[in-house]
C-alpha positions, -999 to 999 in steps of 0.1 A, spaced: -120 245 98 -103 221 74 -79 199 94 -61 170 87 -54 135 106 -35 105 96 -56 75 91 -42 42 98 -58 4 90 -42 -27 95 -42 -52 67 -53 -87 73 -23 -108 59 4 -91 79 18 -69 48 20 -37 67 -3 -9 74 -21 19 53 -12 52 62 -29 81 46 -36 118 51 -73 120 54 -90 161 56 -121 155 76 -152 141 66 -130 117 43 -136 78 46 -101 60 36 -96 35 14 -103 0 24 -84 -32 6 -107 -56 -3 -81 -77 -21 -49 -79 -14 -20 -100 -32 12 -109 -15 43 -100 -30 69 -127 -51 98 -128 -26 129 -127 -46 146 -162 -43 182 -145 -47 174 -123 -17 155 -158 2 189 -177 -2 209 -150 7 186 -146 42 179 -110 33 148 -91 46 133 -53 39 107 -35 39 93 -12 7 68 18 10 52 24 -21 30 60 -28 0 47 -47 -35 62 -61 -65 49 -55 -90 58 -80 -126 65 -79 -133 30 -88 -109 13 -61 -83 6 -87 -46 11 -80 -26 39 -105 7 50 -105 23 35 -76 58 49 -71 86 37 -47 93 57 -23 115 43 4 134 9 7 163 -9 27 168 -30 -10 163 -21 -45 158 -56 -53 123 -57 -33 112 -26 -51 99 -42 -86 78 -72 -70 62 -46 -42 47 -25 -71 36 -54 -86 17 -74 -56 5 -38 -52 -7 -30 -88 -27 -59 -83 -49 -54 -51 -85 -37 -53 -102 -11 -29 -135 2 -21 -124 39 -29 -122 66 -3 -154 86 -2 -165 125 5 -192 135 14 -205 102 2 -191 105 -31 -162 81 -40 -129 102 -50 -95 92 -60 -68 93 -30 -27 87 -21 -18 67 0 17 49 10 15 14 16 49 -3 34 53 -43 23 69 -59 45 100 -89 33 106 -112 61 127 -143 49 113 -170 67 147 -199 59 
């Protein structure tokens, strides 16, 4: 029987949380680096906030590909999200101890601080 859990680990710096959809037997993804985004400083003036949740890949290899908005409370957070995203590094998810490529949607979390 092939069934299917969500999978959640909390990152270390507060960006958010990792949710994927794991089949069993799968090891998720685990950040090993992690890049905070550039908060805009329109939106830091302004006092805005949001959150982003970007879809991304994970390949094989632990690099990020094709990361893809898709949810956010401001457009203007999108861009600098898939950036400090594009940026981060994995060890990949694995099967049957073999590494394989997996999605995965990432929220990043804006919180203007002043």
């Amino acid at each position: 029987m092939n069934s299917k859990k969500f999978v959640t680990l909390f990152l270390t710096l507060g960006l958010g949380f990792l949710t994927v959809f794991a089949g069993e037997g799968v090891e998720p993804p685990v950040p090993v680096r992690t890049v905070a985004p550039v908060f805009p400083e329109d939106l830091r003036r302004s006092g805005s906030s949001g959150i982003v949740t970007v879809s991304i890949l994970i390949d094989e290899k632990g690099n990020v590909t094709e990361p893809r908005v898709i949810k956010t409370s401001n457009e203007a957070f999108s861009q600098p999200a898939i950036d400090a995203l594009s940026r981060w590094k994995f060890k990949p998810a694995k099967q049957g101890g073999e590494a394989v490529a997996m999605r995965v949607n990432i929220p990043i979390q804006f919180t203007n601080k002043g």
